[in-house]
C-alpha positions in Angstrom: -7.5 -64.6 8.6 -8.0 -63.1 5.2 -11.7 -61.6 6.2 -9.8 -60.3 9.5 -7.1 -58.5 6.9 -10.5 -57.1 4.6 -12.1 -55.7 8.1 -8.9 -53.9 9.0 -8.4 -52.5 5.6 -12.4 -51.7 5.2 -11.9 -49.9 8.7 -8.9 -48.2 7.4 -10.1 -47.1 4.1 -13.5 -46.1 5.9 -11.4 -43.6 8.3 -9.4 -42.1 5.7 -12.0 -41.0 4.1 -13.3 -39.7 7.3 -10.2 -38.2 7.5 -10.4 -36.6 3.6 -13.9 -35.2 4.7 -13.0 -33.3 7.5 -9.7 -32.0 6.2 -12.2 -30.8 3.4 -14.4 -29.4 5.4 -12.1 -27.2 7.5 -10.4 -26.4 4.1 -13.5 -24.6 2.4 -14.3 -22.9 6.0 -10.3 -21.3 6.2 -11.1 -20.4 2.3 -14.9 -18.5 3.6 -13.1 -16.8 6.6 -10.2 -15.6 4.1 -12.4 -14.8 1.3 -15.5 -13.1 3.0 -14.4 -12.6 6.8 -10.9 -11.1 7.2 -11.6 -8.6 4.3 -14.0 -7.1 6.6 -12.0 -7.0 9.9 -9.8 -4.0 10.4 -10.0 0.0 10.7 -12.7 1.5 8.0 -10.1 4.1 7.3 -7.4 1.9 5.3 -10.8 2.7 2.7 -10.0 5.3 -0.2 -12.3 8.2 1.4 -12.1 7.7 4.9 -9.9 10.2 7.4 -5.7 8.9 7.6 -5.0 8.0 11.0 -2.8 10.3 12.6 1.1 9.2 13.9 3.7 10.1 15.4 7.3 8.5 14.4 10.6 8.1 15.0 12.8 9.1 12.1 15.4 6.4 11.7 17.0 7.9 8.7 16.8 10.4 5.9 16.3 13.4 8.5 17.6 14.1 11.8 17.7 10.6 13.8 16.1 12.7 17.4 13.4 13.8 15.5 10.1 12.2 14.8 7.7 13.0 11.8 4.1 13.8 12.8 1.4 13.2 10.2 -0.6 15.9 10.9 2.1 18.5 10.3 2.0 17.2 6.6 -1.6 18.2 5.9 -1.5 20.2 2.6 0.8 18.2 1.3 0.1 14.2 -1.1 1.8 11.9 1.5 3.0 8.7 -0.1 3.5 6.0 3.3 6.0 2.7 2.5 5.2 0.3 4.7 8.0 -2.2 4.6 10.6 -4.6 6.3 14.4 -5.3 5.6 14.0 -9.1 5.5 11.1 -8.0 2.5 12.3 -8.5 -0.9 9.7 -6.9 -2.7 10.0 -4.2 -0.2 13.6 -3.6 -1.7 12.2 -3.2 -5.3 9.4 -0.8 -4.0 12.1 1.1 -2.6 14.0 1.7 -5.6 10.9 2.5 -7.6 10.2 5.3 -4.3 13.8 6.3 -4.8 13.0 7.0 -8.9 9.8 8.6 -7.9 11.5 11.1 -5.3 14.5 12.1 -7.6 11.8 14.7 -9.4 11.6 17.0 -7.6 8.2 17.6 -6.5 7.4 20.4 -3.6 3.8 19.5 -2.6 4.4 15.5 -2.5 6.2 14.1 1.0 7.2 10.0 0.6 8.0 8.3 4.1 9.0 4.9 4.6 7.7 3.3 7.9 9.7 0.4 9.1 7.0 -2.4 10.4 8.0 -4.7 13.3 12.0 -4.0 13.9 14.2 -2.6 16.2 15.6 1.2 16.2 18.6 -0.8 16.8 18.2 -3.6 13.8 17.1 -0.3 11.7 20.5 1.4 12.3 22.4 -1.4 11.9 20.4 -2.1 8.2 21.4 1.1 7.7 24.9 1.0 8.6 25.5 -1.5 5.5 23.1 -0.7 3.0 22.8 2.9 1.8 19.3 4.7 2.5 17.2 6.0 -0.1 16.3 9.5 -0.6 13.0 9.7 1.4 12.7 9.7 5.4 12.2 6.4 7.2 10.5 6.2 9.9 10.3 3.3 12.4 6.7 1.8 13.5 8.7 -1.1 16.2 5.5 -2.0 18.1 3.5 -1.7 14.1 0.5 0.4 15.4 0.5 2.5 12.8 0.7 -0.4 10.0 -2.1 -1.9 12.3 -4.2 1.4 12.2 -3.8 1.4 8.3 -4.6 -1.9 8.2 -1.4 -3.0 6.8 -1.4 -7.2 6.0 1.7 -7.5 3.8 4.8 -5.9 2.4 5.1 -3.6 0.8 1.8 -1.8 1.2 1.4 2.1 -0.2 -1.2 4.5 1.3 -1.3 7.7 -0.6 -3.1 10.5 1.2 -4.3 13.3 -0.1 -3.3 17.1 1.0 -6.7 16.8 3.2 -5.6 14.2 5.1 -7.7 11.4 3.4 -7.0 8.0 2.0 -6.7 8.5 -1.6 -5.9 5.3 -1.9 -4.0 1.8 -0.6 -2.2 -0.8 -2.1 -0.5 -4.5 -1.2 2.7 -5.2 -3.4 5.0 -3.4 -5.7 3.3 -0.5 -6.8 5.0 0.2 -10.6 6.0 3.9 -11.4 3.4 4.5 -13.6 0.9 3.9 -11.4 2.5 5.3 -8.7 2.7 9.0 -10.7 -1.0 8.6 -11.4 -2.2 7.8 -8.0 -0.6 11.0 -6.7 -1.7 13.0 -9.4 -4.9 12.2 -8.7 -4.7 12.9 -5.0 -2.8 15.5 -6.1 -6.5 17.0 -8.2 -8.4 16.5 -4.9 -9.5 19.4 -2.6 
């Protein structure tokens, strides 16, 4: 009976191990497809260079709620895009940071937000009890646009410059700082 109990335990031991292997293996192939792969999938013009894709939105707030905001009728003009969501904390603290940035007044720099993934509905009812910022936001419900961008988490900034290219995009809380120097720099391109 005791050499019955070692086979069952050699077997179990044996397949565990099996186990540990291939739970391994498919562990370093999600971390090649995440490191090397999904990089590489998406639109070319989220790059800094490449030509903003043009949109067409509703505006949900900050302007006149039948209107929608059309990228291409901002060309001269920096245009700083705020891709967020209301259940996003980070998008909150990107917001107030926007809200700083759009206090100075500055004529040849437009900021929108664009509202991934919700409702017209859920938006006006976010905005019902929370106050909305100084800067238009715009609602992408179907998130085309954030798709077009290539937009993968939130918050993520796209400043483009008054030629209407990518000056440059960026996942996460953006600081002030380097907010002010990313659109002073599109600011110098021509």
């Amino acid at each position: 009976m005791a050499d019955g109990a070692r086979t069952r335990t050699g077997q179990t031991t044996g397949h565990a191990r099996q186990s540990y292997g291939v739970l391994a293996l498919m562990l370093g192939a999600s971390l090649l497809i995440g490191l090397f792969v999904l990089p590489r999938i998406g639109p070319a013009s989220i790059k800094a260079g490449g030509l903003a894709e043009h949109f067409s939105l509703p505006i949900v707030a900050g302007g006149e709620p039948s209107n929608r905001v059309s990228l291409q009728a901002l060309r001269g003009k920096v245009v700083v895009l705020d891709f967020w969501a209301t259940w996003c904390g980070p998008c909150a603290e990107q917001a107030k940071i926007l809200e700083r940035f759009v206090s100075v007044p500055r004529a040849d720099v437009v900021v929108l937000g664009i509202n991934e993934g919700e409702s017209v509905a859920q938006l006006d009812a976010y905005f019902e009890r929370q106050r909305p910022v100084g800067y238009t936001m715009l609602s992408d419900s179907d998130e085309l646009v954030g798709q077009s961008y290539g937009v993968r988490g939130l918050p993520t900034l796209v400043v483009i410059d008054s030629g209407g290219r990518i000056a440059a995009t960026l996942s996460g809380v953006v600081p002030y700082g380097r907010l002010e120097r990313l659109v002073e720099e599109a600011s110098a391109r021509r």
